[in-house]
C-alpha positions, -999 to +999 in steps of 0.1 A: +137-479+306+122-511+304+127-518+269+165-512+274+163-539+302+147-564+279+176-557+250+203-558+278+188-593+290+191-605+256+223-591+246+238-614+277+222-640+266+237-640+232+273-629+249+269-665+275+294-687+248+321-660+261+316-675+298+348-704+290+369-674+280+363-650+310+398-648+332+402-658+365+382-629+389+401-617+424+380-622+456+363-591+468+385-571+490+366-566+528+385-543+541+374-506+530+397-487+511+399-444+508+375-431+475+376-401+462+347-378+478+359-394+512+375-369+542+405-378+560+422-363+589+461-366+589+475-358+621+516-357+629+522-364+665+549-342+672+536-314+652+506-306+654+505-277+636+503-292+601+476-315+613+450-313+584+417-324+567+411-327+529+387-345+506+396-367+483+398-355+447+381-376+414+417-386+408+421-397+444+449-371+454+449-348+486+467-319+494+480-311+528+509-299+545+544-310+547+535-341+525+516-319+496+498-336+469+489-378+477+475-402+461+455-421+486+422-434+468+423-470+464+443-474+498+438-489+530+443-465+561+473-479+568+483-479+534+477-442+536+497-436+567+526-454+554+527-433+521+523-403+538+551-406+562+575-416+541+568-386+521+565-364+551+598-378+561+616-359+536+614-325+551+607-341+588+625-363+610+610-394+621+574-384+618+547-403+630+512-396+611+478-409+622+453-408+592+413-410+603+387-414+580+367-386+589+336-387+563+335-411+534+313-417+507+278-435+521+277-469+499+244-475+479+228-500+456+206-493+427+168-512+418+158-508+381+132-522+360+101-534+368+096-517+406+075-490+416+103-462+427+133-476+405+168-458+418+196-457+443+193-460+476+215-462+509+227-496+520+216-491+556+218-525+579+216-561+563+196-552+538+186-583+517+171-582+480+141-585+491+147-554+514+159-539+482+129-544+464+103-532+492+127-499+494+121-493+457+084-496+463+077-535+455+074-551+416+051-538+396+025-559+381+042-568+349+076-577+366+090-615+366+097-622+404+113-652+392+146-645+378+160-609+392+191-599+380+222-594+408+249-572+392+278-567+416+311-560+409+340-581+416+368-559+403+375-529+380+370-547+351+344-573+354+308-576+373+292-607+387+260-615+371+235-641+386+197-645+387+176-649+419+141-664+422+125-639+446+095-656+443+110-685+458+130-665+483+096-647+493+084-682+504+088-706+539+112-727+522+132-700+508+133-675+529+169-685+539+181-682+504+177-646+501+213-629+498+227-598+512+227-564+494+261-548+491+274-509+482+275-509+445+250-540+436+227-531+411+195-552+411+173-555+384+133-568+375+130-577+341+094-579+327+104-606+303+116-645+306+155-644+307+166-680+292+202-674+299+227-656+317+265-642+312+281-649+347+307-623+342+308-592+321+327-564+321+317-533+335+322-512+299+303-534+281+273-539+310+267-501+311+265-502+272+233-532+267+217-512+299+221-482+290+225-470+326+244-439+341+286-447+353+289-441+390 
């Protein structure tokens, strides 16, 4: 595993003239937004009776009454609601709908490299890096606390790629540097010096030089 890391490393160091010709990224949406794997409750207020729950299909489509078959993953709530009434309101009058999110999809991060219990784990709390790395079971001796490598992704397509001095961070002056872990970061502890680093990369292209599992 660590031998891919070190060939990933350097691939995106060769790949960092391609920086000037990365497009213009889209801000990181806060608000959460249905997946597939997620439960949701869709309730109609004045009839009850096709109130329903369903789990959201790998091509983000539920089936329940009166509306039958939905796309809802990569919607808001409200989002939801709204394409569900409308086509509920074919065959109703005037419904009003309620959608709950009744059980989604816990969000996780992922340590690899140079760490004692590389893998994912649950983002539970404000979890920081270095959280991250004492999870995974702390660096190993051979790992370069120096220059960590953030992976998070900013859209479909593309990933935000940075490194972080841990070492630093794990001191009194930078303690306040340390950053934030969020559902779907993948962190990694190289063994070996990284000289350079890709800022953006696309997701296709990352899970190639790393060799690592799609989620």
């Amino acid at each position: 595993m660590s031998r891919l890391l070190f060939q990933a490393a350097l691939w995106l160091a060769l790949a960092a003239e391609l920086s000037a010709q990365t497009p213009a990224l889209q801000a990181r949406e806060s608000g959460y937004r249905i997946q597939p794997g997620d439960g949701v409750e869709v309730q109609y207020r004045y009839t009850p009776e096709f109130n329903a729950k369903a789990t959201v299909q790998p091509d983000g489509r539920i089936a329940i009454p009166i509306a039958g078959f939905v796309l809802v993953g990569g919607l808001t709530l409200e989002e939801a609601r709204g394409t569900i009434t409308a086509l509920a309101g074919q065959r109703l009058r005037d419904p009003e709908v309620i959608v709950l999110l009744a059980d989604f999809v816990k969000p996780t991060f992922t340590v690899a490299g140079q760490v004692a219990r590389p893998g994912r784990y649950d983002v539970r709390g404000g979890i920081t890096a270095v959280d991250a790395v004492a999870i995974s079971g702390g660096f190993t001796p051979s790992s370069k606390h120096s220059q960590v490598i953030l992976v998070r992704r900013v859209n479909d397509e593309y990933a935000d790629v940075r490194v972080v001095d841990l070492k630093r961070v794990m001191s009194a002056a930078g303690i306040k540097e340390d950053i934030k872990i969020q559902g779907g970061d993948l962190l990694i502890v190289p063994q070996n010096r990284v000289s350079k680093m890709e800022r953006y990369v696309q997701w296709g292209q990352l899970y190639a030089g790393f060799g690592l599992w799609r989620r």
